[in-house]
N, C-alpha and C positions, 0 to 999 in steps of 0.2 A: 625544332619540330616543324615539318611543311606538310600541309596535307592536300592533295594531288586526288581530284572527283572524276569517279566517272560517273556521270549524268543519268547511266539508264540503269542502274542499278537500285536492285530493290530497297524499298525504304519502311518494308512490314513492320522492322524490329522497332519503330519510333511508336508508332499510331499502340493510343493504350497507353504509353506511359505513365509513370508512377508521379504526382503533382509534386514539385517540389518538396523536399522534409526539413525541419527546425532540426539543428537551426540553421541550416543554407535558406535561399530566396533568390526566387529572380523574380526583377522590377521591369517591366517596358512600358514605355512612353510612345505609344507607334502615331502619333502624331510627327513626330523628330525621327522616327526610326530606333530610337536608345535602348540601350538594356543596361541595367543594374542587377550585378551577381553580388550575394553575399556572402561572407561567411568565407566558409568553406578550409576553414584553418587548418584541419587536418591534411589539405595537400596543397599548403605554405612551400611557395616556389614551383610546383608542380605547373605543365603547362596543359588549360584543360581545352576542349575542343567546343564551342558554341555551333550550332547549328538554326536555322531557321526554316519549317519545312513548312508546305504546302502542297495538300492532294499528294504524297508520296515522293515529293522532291525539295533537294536541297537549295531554297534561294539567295539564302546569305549563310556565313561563316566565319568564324573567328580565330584565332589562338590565342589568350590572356593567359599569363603568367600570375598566378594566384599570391594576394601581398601579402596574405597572414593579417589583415589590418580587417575592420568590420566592414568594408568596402573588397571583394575580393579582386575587382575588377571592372569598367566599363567600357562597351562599344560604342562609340558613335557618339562619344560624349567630351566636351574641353578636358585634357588629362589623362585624358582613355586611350583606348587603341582604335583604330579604325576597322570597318569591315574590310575583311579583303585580306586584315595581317596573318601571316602565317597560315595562307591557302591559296590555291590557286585563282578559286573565285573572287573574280575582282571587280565587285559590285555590291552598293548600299543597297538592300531590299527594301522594298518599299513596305514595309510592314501593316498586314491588314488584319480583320478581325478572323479567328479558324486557323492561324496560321500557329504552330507546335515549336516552340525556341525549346531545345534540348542545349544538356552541357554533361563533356563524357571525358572521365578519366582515360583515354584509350579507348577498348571495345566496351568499358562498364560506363553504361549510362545512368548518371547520379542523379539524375532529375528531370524533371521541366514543366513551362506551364504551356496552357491554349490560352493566345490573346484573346481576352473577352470582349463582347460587340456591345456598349454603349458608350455614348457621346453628348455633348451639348449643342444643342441647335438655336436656341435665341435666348433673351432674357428679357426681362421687364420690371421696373422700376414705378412702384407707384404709393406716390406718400413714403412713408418708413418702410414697406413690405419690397423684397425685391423678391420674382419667383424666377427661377433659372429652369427653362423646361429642355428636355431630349430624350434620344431612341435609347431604347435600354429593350437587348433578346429577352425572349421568354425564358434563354435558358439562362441566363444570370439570377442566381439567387437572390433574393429582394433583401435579404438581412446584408448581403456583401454587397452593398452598394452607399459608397460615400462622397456629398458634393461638398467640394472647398473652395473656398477662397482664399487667397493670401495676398495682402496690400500691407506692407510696415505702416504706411498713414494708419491703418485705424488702430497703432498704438497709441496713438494719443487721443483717442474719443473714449467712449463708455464701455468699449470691448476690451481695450486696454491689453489686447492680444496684436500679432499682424495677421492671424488669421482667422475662420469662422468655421465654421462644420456645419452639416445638415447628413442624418441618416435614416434608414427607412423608417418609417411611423409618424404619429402626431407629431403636434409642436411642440419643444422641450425648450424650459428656459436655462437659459446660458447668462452667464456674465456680458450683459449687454444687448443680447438678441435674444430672441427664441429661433427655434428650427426643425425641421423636418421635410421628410419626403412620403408623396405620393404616389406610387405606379398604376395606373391604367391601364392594361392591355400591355403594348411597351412603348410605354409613354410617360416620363417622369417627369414629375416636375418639385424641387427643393425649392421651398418656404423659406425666407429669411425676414423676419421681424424686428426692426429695431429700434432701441429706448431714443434714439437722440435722430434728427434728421441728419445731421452730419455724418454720421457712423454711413447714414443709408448711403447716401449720396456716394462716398467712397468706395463701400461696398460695391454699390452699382455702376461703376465705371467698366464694366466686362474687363475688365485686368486680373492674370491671376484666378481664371476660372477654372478648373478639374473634376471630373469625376474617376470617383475610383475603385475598380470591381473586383473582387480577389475568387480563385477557387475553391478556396480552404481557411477556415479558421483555425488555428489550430488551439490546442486548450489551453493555452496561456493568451487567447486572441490575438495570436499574430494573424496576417495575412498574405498566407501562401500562395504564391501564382498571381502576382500583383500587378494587373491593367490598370495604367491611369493616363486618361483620354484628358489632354491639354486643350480647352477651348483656344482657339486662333494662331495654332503653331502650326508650324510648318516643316517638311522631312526634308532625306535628302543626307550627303555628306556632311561632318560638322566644321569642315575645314577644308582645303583646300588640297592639303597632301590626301587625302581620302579618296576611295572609286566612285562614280560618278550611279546615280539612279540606274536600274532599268532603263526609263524614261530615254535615257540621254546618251547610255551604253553604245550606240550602233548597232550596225551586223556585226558577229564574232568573223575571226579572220579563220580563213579556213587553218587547218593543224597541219598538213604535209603534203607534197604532190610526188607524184611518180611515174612513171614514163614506162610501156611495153609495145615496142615496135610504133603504131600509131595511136595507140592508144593512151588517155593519161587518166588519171586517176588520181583523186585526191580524198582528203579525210576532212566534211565537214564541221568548222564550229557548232557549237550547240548555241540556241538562244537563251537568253537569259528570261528568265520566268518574269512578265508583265514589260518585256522590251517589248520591242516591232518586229513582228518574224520576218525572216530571211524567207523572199521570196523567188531567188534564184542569185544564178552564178556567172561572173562574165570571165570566159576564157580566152586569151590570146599570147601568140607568139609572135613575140615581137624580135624582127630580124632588120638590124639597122635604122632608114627613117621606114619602114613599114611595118605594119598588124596585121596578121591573120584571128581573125577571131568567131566563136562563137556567144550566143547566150542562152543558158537552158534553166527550167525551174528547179526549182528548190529540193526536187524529189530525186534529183539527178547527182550522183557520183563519180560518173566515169562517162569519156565519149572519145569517140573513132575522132583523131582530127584528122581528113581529108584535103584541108587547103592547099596546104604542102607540107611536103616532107623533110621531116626533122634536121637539122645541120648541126654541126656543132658551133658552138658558141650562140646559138637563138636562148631568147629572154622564152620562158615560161609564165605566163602571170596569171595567177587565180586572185577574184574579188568577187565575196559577197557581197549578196544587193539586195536592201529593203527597196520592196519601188524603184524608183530612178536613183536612189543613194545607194553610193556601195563605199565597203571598207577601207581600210586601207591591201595595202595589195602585198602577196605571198609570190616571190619569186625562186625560180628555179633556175639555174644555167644547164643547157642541157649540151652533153656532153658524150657520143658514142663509147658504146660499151659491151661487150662482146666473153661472157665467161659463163662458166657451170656454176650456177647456185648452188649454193647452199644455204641450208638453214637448219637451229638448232636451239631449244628451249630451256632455260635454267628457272625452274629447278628442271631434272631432265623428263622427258615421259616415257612412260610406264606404259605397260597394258591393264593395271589396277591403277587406281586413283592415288594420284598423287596431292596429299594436303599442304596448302600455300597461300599466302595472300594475294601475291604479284606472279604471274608468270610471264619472264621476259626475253622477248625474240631477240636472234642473232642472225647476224647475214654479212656473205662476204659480197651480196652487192650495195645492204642499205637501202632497198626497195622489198619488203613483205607485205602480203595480203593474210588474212585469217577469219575463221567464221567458228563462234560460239557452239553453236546447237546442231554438228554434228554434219549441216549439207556443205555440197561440192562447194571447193574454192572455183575451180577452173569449172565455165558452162558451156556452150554452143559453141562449136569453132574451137575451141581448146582455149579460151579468150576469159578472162577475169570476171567472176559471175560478180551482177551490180549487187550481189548480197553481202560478197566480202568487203572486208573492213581492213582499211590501209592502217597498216601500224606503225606510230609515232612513239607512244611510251609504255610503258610496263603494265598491262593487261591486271585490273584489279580482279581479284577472284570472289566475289560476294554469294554462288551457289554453286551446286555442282556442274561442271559444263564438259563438252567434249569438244578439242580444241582441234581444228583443223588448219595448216597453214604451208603456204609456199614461199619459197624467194623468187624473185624473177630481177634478170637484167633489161638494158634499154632495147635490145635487139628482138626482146621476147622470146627469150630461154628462162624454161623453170627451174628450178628444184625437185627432186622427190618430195610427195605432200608429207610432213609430218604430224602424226595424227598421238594426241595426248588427251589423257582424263585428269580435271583437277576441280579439287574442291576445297574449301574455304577450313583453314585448322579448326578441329575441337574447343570450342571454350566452354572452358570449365566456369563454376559458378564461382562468386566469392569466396572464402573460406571463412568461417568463425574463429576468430584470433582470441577469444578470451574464453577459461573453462567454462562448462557448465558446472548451473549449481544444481546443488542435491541435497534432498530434504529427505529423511524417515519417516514417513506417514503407515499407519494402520496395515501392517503385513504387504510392505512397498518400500519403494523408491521415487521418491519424482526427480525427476532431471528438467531441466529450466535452461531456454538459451532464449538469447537477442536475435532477430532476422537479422542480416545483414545487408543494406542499402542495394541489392540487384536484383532487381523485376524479371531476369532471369529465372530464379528461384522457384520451385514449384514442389518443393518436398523434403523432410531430413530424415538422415539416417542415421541412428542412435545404434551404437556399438558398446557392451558391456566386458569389462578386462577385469581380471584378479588382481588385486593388490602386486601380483609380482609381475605384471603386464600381459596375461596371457588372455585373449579371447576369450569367449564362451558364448554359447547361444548363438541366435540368430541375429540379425541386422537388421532392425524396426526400421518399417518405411514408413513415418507417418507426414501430414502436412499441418499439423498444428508446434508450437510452439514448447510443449510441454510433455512429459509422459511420465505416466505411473509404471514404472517398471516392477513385476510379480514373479514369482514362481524361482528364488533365488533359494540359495542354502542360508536360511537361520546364522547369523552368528559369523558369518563370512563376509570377509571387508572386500570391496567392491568399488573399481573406477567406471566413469563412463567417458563416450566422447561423442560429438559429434559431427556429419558432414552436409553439407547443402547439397540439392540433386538439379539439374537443370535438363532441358534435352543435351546437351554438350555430355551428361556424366554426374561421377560426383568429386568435389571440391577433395581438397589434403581434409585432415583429421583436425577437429579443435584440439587444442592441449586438452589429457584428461582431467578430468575432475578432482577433486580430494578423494579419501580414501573415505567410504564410508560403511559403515556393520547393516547387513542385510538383519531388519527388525521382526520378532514373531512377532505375529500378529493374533493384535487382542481383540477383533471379531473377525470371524469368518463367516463369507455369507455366501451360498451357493443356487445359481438356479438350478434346478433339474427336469422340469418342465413347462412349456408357456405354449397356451393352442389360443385359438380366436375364431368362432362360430360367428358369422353376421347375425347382428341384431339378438344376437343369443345368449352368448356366453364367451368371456373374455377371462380368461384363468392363469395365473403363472404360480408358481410353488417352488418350495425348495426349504435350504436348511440353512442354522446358521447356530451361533452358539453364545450368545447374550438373551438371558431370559427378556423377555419386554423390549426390546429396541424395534423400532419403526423400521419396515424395510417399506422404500418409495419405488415407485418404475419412473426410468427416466426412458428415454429416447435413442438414437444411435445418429451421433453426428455423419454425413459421409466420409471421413476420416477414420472410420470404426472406432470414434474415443467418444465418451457419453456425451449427453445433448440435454437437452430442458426437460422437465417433469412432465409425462402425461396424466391427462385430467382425464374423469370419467364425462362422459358426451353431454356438451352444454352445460358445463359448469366449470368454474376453478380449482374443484376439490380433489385433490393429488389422488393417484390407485395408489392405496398404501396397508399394509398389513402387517401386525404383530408379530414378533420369535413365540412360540408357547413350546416350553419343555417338560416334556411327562420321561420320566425316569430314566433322564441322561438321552432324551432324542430331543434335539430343539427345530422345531420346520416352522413353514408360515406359507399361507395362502391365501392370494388375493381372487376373487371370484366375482366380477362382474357380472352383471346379468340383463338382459332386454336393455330397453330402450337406454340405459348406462353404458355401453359396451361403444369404444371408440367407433366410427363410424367406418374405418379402414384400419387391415391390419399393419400395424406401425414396424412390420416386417427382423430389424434387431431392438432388441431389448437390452436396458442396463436396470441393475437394483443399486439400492446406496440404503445402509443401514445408518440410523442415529447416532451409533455408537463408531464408525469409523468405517465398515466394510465395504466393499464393491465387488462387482461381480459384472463380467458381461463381455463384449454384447455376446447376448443367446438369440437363436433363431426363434421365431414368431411361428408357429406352424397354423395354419389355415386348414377348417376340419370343415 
């Protein structure tokens, strides 16, 4: 697996993501650059993609092969892999606080955290107390914040641990110390107290210092989305086979050059997020012991060379330039050339949109230009507009675009332009690999599924089959997790299934369910009326068929599935009213009145009887 970026391509589908979930984790250390992925057993062997983004761009990148071991993998770590493996990016990020580390089976993004912003900035040591203070955001949660220590020395004193803890609140006594934390503003400072001066002393050597701030706790208190800021470490490569900082990157070399009549044109590198921008470009032909040359800035892609005219066998040399540094250098031998272009696009184009990841140019001269969003390749003069884009490799397709493109040879012969629509294939959501279950409840069905891990996901659609596979009914589109499925035939066995809906569509079909007997139900409860007068009168009615059982109003989630009990205005006391049956009629009316009467009409309504019924949502009518 190699993964090959193109730079200006949108990065929306990251921003929002879903925090990592138990039991995977990821750990960074962005003092070293590090990350620790956990977990992730279920795609033992698989190779997943790490990403590290920033304001909508990718700055670093990975491939790890997942071990199956409770370590799945690490970057930038003794034993690990290095940034840069199995991508083209080939560069240690410098990792800062905001910065989004994703990790994606393919196009399904299984996780990730935002490195959180706190750190250690001094310590102090006085008598047995040592306090360890630093910045901690406002937006770190104060319970998910933990300072440590770790020195093996203080296994031999009164701590009889190598390490020490302090987390937010008072002082708590510990096996040797007390400890705790204080925040200010964002300002921390951990407390450590200790029984023996020795302990201190050790303690207080700044060795071994961390803080450590998580996104998530999750209910067995792990710590999801796991920053922990190393007091006096340092980033960067962790070896020497590894890519080198930002910092120390250079100019990127430019990516291709090419030649039309006088004119050249090349395709520049892109900078590396926190390098030194490229501030221009030194162009020369070099012919024997002499140079002809220019130099232009950095905004510049293409120029007329005037000095002299092209020969065969002159050097070509393109190098970018920070300031007075420049790259190393991209040669060309340039070579007369003299034919009819062509050019031609695989997959091919259409006059409808063609769906593709890559679409990749063909040429019988090996020189193309091309532009995304529909304007002229060729501009003034019939001359190479500075807006097209010299192509080097296979064109990623991340939205819809409309491709425009030419060949041209050295003598500055075109091609006919060819002109295509392509857009990025459908993805579908995950699919639900295990049935749903189904329970008999009170003149129902409920069906029961598990989300499945893609933030994708925005809805399901529950499908109802007969015992000998055959549909019926409609396709519930709901966005909760659960449904009471009604209105079946008595006594008739019944499967279900379900599918995930994303903007891409909806996913294949869960396997169906068991077979299960549609149950009469032993209360029925029906609304038949519900109005709402401000400040007046608040009234719902209807029928049901258990003498005495409590029928409550409840709410209407925006899911159309019910919601929480309403209360009569300023109080907690549910709108709730009696079945009463007079000779075989059982109804029930709730009757609100004045200053009782919800303050706004709560628009759908659900009932729920004592005894098992539901009914709803009924519309709210406003009188």
């Amino acid at each position: 697996m190699f993964i090959h970026y193109l730079f200006a391509a949108s990065f929306a589908s990251v921003y929002g993501v879903t925090i990592i979930q138990q039991p995977n984790n990821i750990i960074c250390f962005p003092e070293r650059d590090f990350c620790n992925f956990e977990n992730f057993i279920d795609k033992t062997g698989k190779s997943l993609l790490v990403e590290v983004n920033r304001s909508g761009k990718v700055i670093g990148s990975a491939v790890g092969v997942v071990s199956g071991d409770v370590v799945a993998f690490e970057v930038n770590h003794p034993g690990g892999i290095c940034w840069g493996d199995g991508t083209t990016l080939k560069v240690t990020p410098d990792i800062q606080p905001g910065d989004v580390v994703t990790i994606r089976d393919g196009a399904l993004v299984l996780g990730g955290m935002t490195i959180q912003n706190g750190y250690i900035t001094s310590y102090n040591l006085d008598g047995n107390t040592l306090r360890i203070t630093g910045f901690v955001a406002s937006t770190v949660i104060a319970a998910n914040i933990e300072v440590r220590i770790v020195n093996r020395l203080l296994l031999g004193t009164t701590v009889q641990k190598r390490q020490v803890n302090a987390v937010h609140g008072p002082l708590v006594q510990e096996t040797g110390y007390q400890s705790g934390i204080v925040i200010t503003g964002t300002t921390f400072v951990a407390t450590f107290v200790f029984n023996t001066q020795q302990a201190a002393i050790i303690a207080g050597s700044g060795e071994g210092y961390s803080v450590s701030l998580w996104q998530k706790t999750a209910p067995n208190e792990g710590r999801q989305g796991l920053t922990i800021s190393e007091y006096g470490e340092v980033g960067g490569p962790f070896g020497s086979g590894c890519p080198a900082g930002p910092q120390n990157i250079g100019s990127p070399l430019v990516n291709a050059i090419a030649v039309s009549g006088n004119l050249i044109k090349w395709s520049p590198g892109k900078d590396t997020i926190g390098a030194p921008a490229t501030t221009g470009f030194s162009i020369n032909v070099i012919r024997g012991n002499k140079i002809y040359g220019y130099r232009v800035a950095s905004t510049v892609n293409q120029l007329i060379f005037n000095l002299v005219p092209f020969a065969g066998g002159d050097i070509i040399e393109l190098r970018s330039m920070t300031g007075v540094k420049m790259s190393e250098s991209v040669l060309m031998t340039y070579q007369s050339q003299s034919m009819i272009p062509t050019v031609s696009s695989l997959p091919v184009n259409a006059v409808t949109e063609v769906e593709t990841d890559l679409v990749i140019l063909n040429s019988n001269t090996g020189q193309v230009v091309y532009t995304l969003d529909g304007s002229a390749v060729l501009g003034v003069n019939n001359k190479i507009s500075p807006k097209a884009i010299l192509y080097y490799k296979p064109i990623s397709i991340t939205k819809a675009i409309t491709l425009k493109a030419i060949s041209f040879d050295r003598s500055g012969n075109f091609s006919n332009e060819l002109v295509g629509k392509f857009r990025p294939p459908t993805v579908l959501p995950q699919a639900i690999t295990v049935a749903p279950k189904v329970v008999a409840v009170n003149g129902g069905i409920t069906v029961s599924w598990v989300k499945p891990n893609d933030q994708s996901i925005n809805a399901f659609a529950v499908e109802t089959f007969t015992s000998a596979g055959v549909k019926v009914g409609v396709t519930r589109i709901i966005s909760a997790t659960s449904i009471i499925i009604k209105g079946l035939t008595v006594g008739t066995s019944y499967q279900f299934s379900v599918m995930t809906r994303s903007a891409g569509g909806l996913s294949a079909a869960s396997p169906k369910s068991v077979s299960i007997v549609f149950p009469s139900p032993t209360d029925r409860v029906l609304i038949t009326d519900a109005r709402w007068i401000a400040n007046k009168q608040f009234r719902i009615s209807g029928t049901g068929s258990v003498s005495n059982a409590i029928i409550t109003l409840y709410s209407t989630k925006a899911d159309g599935t019910i919601g929480t009990v309403i209360f009569t205005r300023g109080t907690t006391r549910p709108i709730s009213a009696p079945v009463t049956c007079v000779t075989g009629s059982c109804t029930f009316t709730m009757d609100i009145r004045n200053a009782a009467v919800p303050s706004t009409n709560p628009g759908r309504v659900f009932i729920k009887s004592s005894r098992g019924g539901v009914d709803g949502p009924f519309t709210v009518v406003s009188r």
